[in-house]
SEGUGU-474046 format. One record per residue: z, y, x of N, C-alpha, C, O in turn. Coordinates in steps of 0.05 Angstrom, whole numbers, plus 5000, padded with zeros to 4 digits. Example, Ala and Ser with C-alpha at 12.3 -4.5 7.8 and 13.67 -1.06 7.14 Angstrom:
// SEGUGU-474046
515648865264515649105246515649345264516949345285;514249555257514349795273515750015258516150235268;
//
This chain:
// SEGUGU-474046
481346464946483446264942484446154968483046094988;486846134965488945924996488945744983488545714959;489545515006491945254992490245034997488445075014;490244884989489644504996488144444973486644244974;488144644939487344584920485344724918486044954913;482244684921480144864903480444934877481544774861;479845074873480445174845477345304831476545534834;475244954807472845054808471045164838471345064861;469345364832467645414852468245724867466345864875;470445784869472045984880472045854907472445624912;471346144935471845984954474445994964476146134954;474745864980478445694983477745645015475845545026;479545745022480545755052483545595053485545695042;483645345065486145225069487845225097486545115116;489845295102490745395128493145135138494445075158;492745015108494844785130497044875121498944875136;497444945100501645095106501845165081500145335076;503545085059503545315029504645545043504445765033;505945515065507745835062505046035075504846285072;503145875089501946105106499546185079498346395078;499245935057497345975040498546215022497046405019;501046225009501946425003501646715013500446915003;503446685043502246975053499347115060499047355061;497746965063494846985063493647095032492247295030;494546925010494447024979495947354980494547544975;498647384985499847634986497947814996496647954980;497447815022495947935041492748035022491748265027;491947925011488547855002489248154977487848344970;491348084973490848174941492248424951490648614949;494748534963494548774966492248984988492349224989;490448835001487949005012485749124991484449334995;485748954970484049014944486149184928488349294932;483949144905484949274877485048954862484548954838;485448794870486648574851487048334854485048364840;487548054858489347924863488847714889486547624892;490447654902490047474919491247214905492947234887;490146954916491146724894491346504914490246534936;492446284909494246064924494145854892494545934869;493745664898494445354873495845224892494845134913;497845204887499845034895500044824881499844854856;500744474895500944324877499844204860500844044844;497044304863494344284835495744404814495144254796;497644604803498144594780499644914785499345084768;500944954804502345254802500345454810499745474834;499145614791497345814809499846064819501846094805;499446194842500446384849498246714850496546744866;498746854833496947104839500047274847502447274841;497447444868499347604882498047914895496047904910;499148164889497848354902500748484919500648694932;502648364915505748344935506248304956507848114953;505948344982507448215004510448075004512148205016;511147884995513947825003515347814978517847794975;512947844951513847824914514147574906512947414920;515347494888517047274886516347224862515547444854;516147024836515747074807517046794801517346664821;518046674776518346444759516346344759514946544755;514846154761512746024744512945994709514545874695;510546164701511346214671509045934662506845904672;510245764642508645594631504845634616504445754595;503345554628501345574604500245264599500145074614;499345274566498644984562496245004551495544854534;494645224560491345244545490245424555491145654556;488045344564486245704562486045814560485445964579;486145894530486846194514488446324516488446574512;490646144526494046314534492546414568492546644575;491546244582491546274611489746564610490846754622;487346614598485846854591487047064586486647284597;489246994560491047264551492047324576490747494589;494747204590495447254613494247464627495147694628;491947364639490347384656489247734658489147894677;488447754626488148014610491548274613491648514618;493148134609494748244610495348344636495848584638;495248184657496148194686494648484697495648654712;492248474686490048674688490748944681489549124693;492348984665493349244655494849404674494349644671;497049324699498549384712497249394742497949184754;496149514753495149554781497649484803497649304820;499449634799502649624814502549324828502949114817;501849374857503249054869504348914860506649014858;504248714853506848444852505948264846503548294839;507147944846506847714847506947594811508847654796;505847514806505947244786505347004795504146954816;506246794775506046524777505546354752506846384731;503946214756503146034731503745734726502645604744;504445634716504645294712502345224691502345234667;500545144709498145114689498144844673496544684684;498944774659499044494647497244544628498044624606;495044504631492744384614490444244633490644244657;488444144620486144074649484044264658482244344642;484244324677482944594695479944524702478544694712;478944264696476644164693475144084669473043964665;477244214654475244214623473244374618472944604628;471444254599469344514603470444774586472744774578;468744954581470045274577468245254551466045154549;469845374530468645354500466545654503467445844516;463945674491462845874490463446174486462646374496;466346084454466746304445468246424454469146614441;469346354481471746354485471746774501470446904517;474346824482473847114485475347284509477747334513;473247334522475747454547474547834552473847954571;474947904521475448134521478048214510479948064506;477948564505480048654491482948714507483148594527;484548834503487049004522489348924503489348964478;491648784516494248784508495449014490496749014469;494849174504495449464496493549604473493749834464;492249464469490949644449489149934462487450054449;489849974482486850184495488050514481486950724480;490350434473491950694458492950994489493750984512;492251204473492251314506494251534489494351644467;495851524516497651774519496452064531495252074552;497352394507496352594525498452744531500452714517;498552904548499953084535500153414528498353544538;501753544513501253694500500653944518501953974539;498754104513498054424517500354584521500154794533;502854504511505054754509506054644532507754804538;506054474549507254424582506454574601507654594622;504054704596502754864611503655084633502755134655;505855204617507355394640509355374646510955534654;509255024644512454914659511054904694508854924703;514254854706513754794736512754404737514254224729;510754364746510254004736509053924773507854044791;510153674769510153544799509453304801510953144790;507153204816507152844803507252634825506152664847;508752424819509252284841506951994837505951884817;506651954856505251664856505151544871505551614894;504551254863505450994872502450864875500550974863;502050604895500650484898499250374872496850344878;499550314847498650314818495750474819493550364816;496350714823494350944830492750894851490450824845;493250894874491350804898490850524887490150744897;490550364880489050114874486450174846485350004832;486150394846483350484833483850694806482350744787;486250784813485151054791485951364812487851514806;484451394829484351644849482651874842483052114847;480451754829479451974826480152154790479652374782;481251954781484352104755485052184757485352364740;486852184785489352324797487852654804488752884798;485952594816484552804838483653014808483153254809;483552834782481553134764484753164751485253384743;486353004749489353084731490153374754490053604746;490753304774491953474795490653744798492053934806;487653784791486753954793486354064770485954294776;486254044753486054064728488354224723487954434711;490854174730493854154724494454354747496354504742;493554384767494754524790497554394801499454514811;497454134798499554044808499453974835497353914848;502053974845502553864877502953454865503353344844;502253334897502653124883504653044914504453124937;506352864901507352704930506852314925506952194904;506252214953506151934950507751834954509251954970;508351614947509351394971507651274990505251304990;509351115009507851035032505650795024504050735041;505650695004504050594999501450674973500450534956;501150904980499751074958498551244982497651454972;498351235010497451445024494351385019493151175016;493451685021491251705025489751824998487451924999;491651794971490351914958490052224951489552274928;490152414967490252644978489152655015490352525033;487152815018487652835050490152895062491453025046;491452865083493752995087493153345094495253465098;491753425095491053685090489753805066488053985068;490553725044489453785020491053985008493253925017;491454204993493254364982495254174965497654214961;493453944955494553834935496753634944498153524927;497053574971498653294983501353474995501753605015;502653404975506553554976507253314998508453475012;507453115010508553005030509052625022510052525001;508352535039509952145025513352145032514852215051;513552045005516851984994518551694998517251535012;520651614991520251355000521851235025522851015025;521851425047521851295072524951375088526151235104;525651625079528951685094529251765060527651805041;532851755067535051755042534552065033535052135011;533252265057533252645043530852695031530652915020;528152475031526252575025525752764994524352954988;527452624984527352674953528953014950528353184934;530753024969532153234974530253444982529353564963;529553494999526853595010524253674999522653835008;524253494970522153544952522753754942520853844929;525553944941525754114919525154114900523254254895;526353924875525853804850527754014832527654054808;529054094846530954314830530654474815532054554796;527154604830526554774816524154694797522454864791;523854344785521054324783522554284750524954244750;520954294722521154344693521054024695523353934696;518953814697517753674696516953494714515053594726;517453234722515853074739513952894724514752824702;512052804730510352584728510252334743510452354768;509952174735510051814757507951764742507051854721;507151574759504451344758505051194784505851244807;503950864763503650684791505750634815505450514837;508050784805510250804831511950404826512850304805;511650254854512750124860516050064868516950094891;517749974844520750054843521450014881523250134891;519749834899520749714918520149924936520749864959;518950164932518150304948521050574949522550654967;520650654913521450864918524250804896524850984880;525750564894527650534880527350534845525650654833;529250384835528950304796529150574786527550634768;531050814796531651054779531451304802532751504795;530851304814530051504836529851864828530052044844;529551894798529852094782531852184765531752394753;533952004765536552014750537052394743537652584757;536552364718538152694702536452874700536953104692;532952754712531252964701528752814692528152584694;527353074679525952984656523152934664521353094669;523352624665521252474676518952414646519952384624;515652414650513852264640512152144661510952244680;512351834650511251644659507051594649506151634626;505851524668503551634655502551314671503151284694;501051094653500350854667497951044685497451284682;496450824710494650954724491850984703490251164708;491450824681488450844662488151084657486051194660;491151244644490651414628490351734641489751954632;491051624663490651954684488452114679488352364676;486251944678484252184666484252324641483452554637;485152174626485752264584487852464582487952594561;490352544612492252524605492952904593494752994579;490853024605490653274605487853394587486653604588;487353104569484553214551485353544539483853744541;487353524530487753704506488854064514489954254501;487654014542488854234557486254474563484154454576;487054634550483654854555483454834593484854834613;481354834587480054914628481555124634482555234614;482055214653483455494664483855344694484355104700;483455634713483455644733486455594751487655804757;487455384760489855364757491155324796489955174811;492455404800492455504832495155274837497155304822;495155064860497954934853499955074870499055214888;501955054868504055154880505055144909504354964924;506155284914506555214944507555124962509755224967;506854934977507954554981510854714988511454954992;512454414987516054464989516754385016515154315033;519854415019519954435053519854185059520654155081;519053965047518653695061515653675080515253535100;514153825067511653765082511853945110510653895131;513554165105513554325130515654235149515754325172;517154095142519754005161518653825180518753835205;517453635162515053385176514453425193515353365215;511453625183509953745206511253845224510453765245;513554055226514754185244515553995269515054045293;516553795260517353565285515353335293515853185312;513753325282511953095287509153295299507553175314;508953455296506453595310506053595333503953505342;507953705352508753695376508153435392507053465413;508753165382507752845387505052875379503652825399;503152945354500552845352500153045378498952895394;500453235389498453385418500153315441499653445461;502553085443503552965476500152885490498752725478;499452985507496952805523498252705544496352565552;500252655562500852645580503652435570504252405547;504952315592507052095591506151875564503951865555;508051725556507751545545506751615513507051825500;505451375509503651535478506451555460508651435463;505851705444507351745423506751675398504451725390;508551535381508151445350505851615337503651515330;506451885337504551965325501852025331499852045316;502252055357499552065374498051825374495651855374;499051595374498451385373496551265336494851095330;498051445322497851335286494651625287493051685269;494951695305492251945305490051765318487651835313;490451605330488651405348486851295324484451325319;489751095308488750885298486750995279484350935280;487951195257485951375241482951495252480851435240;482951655273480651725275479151485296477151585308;479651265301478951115311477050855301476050685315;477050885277476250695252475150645244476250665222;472850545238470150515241469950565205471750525189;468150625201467850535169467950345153466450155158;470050335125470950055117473149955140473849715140;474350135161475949965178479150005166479250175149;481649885172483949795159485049815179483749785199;488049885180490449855197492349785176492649885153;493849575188495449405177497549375187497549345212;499649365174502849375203505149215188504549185165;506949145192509449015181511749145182512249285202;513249135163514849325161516849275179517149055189;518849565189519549535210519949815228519450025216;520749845253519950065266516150235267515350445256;514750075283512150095277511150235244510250455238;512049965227511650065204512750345192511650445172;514150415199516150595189513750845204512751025191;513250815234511651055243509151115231508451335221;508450975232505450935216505551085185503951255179;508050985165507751055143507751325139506551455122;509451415158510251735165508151925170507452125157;507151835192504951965213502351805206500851975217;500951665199498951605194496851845180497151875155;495052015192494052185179492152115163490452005176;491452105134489951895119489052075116490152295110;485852015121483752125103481452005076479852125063;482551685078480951585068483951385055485851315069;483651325024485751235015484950925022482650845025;487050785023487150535027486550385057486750145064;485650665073485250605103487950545122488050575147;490450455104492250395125494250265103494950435087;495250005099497249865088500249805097500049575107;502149865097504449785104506249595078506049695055;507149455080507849255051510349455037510849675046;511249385019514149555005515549335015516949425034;515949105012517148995027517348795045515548625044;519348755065519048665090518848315085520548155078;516448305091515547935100513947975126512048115133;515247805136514647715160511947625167511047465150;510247665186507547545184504747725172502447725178;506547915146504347925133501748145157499448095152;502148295174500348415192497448245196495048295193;499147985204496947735220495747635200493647505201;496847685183495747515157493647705137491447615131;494547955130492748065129489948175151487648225143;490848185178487848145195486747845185484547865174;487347705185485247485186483447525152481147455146;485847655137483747665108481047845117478747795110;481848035133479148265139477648055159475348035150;477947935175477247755196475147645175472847725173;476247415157474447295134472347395116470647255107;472647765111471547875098469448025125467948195116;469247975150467548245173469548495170469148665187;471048535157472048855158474048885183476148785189;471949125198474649155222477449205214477849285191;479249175229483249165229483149195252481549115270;485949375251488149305268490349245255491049375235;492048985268494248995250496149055276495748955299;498049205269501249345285503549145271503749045248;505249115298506948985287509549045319508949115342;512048985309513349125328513048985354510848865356;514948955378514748875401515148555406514448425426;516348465384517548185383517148015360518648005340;514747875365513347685344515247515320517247395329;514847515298517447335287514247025280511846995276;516546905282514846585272512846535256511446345262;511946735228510246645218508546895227506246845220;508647155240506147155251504647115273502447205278;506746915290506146665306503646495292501346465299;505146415273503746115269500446285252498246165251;501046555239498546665220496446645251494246535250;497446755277496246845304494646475307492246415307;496246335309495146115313493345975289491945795298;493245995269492045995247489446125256487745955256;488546375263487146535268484346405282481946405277;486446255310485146145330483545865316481145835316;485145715306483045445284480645575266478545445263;481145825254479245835235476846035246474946135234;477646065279475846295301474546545286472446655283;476946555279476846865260479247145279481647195279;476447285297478047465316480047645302479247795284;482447645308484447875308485448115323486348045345;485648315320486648495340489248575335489548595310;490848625345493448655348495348895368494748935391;497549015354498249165377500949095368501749075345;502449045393505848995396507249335400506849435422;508249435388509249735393512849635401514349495387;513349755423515949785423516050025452513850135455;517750105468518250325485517050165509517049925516;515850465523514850375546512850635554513350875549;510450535566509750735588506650735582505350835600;505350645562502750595552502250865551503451005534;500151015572498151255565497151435548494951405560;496551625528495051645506492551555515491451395500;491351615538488851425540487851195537485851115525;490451045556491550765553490350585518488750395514;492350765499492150735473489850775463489450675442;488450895472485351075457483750855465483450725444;482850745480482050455493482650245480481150095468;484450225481485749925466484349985436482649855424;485450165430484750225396481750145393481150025372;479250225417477150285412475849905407474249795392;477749785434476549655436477149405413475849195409;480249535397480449355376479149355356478249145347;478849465351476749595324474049385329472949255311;473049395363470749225364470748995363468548905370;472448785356472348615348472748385353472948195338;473248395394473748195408475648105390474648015370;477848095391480947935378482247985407481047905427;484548095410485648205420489248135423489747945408;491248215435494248275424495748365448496648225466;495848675443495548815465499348865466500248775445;500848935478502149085482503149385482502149495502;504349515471504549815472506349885476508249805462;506750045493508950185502509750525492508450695503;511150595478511550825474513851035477516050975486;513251265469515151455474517551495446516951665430;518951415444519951455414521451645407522351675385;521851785426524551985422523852145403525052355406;522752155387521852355370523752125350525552275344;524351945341525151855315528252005314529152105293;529651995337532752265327532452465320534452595316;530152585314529952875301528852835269529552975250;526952585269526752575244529052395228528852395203;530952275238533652145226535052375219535852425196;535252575244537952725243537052995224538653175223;534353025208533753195198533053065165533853205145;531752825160531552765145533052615128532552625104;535052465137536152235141535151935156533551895173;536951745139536751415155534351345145533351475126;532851105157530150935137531650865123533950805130;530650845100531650645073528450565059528050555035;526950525074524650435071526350065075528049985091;524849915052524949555067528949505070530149355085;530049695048533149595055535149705079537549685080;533049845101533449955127536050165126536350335108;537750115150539350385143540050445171542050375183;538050575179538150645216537150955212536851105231;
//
């Protein structure tokens, strides 16, 4: 819990600020699989697994409603924000019977049918999925022989060398183009965040939607057979084609990707890289080689701060970070940086913008961020590599972006 209000015997970290208690709640809940929380006011709770998510305050006037809620909220993994107006007394005691089982939904599972089998099938996913149904995905996909592609906030649930990881989506206006969907019978979604990869992103083909629970059920009815997936599309090879060349620069200024090879194999176990959306962000989401899902967060969308704000949640929790953020601090992760310093909770930090920073240079810094001093280093890099991936892929349209 953030904020000025304890809430019961939950512990509660107060930072002095609803706005920084908010982003701190944002921050909390998208590092997990479930919510970061803020009471505002004694009376508005804020849950949040959103960076920069926004909600109504929906009225509750009892317990039982606040439980249902609560139950309900639980169904949907997918990032985002709710808000509560709790009007009842939050210090009443709790009735024995009081039932906090049972699923909105009824626990009703979707399969699907055996005769799809010798269609062409492709599945996309969204952070929904990376927030704890991976190893669904990993027996659906195999099971299915399907290719899968992510978004940038779904990396990691595939190695990036896996047969199974078709490329992350999401991030330039051609990616989707690139997927060669033209030739696919069938797509699948799960867990996909509209802010990531747009409301209709599939317009005119024949989409099934599969929640993240049911990924394992979703292929019950399908005999075993040995099923070989297909062979990745030119997005994963276009990628690689231009970005390879940067992960092996050893010499002149580090490079984005050389640099997102640092942070990865640099990482201690349980360790996090965290970045704000943005340039930085944008490299990272690209080039970040994930081997471990959830080992690197970039938000879907752009709030300011959230980097600093999520290091200090790992700060609070022991878990090493690095949080990235571009060359030029904006205000609140100023004030999250100064926040940091009152609650002597070390941060490490890297400022990325052009310049003349070493790959060694970088390999150092990384090592020594990871260890824990608290840090906020400067980086200088090589960027010229981003006109080949514009002028081949298209513009970012990651965060509204159109560069």
């Amino acid at each position: 819990m953030y904020g000025a209000y304890p809430l019961g015997d939950l512990a509660n970290v107060d930072p002095g600020d609803p706005d920084l208690s908010l982003l701190l709640a944002d921050a909390d809940g998208r590092l997990g699989h479930g919510w970061g929380a803020a009471l505002l006011d004694g009376q508005i709770l804020h849950l949040s697994s959103q960076p920069g998510g926004r909600a109504r305050p929906r009225p509750i006037t009892g317990l039982d409603g606040f439980v249902a809620a609560l139950v309900e909220a639980e169904l949907d993994p997918t990032p985002r924000t709710l808000a509560f107006e709790l009007d009842f007394d939050l210090h009443a005691p709790v009735d024995d019977d009081l039932d906090l089982s049972g699923r909105a939904d009824g626990g009703v599972l979707t399969t699907l049918s055996p005769s799809l089998a010798d269609l062409s099938i492709v599945v996309f996913v969204g952070p929904g999925v990376a927030r704890g149904s991976v190893d669904a995905l990993r027996e659906l996909a195999a099971r299915g022989g399907f290719g899968v592609y992510n978004t940038w906030g779904a990396k990691g649930v595939f190695r990036w060398d896996s047969p199974f990881h078709f490329g992350t989506v999401g991030l330039q206006s051609r990616d989707l183009e690139f997927a060669g969907l033209d030739d696919v019978d069938l797509i699948l979604t799960s867990g996909l965040d509209p802010a990531e990869l747009g409301a209709d992103p599939f317009a005119g083909r024949l989409v099934q939607d599969i929640v993240p629970w049911q990924l394992g059920a979703a292929l019950a009815d399908w005999p075993r057979a040995v099923r070989t997936v297909a062979t990745r599309p030119a997005l994963y090879g276009t990628i690689s084609s231009i970005v390879t060349p940067s992960y092996e620069k050893d010499s002149g200024a580090v490079t984005p990707p050389r640099a997102s090879l640092h942070l990865a194999g640099g990482a201690p176990d349980e360790g996090l890289v965290v970045s704000d959306a943005g340039t930085a962000g944008f490299w990272l989401a690209r080039t970040f080689p994930t081997g471990v899902v959830g080992s690197i967060v970039v938000p879907a969308i752009r709030q300011p701060g959230f980097a600093a704000a999520a290091a200090i949640v790992c700060g609070l929790d022991g878990r090493p970070c690095i949080a990235v953020t571009d060359e030029v601090l904006d205000e609140m992760s100023r004030a999250a940086l100064d926040l940091a310093v009152r609650l002597d909770v070390p941060v490490s930090m890297q400022m990325w913008g052009s310049g003349t920073t070493t790959p060694d240079e970088h390999l150092q810094l990384t090592r020594d961020g990871f260890a824990g001093a608290g840090r906020v280093d400067s980086v200088g890099l090589d960027m010229s590599g981003f006109e080949e991936l514009v002028g081949t892929l298209g513009p970012v349209v990651a965060w509204g972006a159109d560069s």
